[in-house]
C-alpha positions in Angstrom: 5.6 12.6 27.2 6.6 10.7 23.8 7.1 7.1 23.8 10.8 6.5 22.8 11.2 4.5 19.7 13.5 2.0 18.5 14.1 0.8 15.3 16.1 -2.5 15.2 17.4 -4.3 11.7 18.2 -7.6 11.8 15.7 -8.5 15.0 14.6 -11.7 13.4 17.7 -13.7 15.4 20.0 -13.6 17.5 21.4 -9.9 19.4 18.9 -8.2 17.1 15.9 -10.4 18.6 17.4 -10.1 22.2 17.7 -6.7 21.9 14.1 -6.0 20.6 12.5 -8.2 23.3 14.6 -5.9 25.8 13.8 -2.5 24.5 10.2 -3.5 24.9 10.4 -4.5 28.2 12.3 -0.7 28.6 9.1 0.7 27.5 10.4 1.4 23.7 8.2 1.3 20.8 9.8 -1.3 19.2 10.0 -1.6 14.6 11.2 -5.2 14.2 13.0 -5.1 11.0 14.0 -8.6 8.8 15.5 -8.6 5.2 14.7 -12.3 4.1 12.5 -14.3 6.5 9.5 -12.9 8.1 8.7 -16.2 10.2 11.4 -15.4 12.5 10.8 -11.4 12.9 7.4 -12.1 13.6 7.7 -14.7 16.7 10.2 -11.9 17.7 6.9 -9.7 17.6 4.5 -12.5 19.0 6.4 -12.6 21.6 6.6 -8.9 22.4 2.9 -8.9 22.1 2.6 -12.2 24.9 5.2 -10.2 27.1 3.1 -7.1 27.3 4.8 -4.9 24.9 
């Protein structure tokens, strides 16, 4: 069985972060997506990564 994946714009803040940080506790393969600012994007991932995902 395939992992499902997600692809979320905008996951650096806010409902985009939220809702990265849940599909990875779902078990998604999560792409965190950002346009300006990669600082944010990437605690969004950090945090993933510390969570188990």
């Amino acid at each position: 069985m395939q992992q499902p994946v997600i692809i979320i714009t905008g996951a650096g803040r806010g409902i985009g972060a939220a809702t990265a940080k849940l599909a990875a506790a779902k078990g998604y393969a999560v792409c965190v997506n950002y346009l300006h600012n990669q600082s944010p994007a990437q605690r969004v991932v950090e945090d993933i990564i510390r969570s188990g995902g």
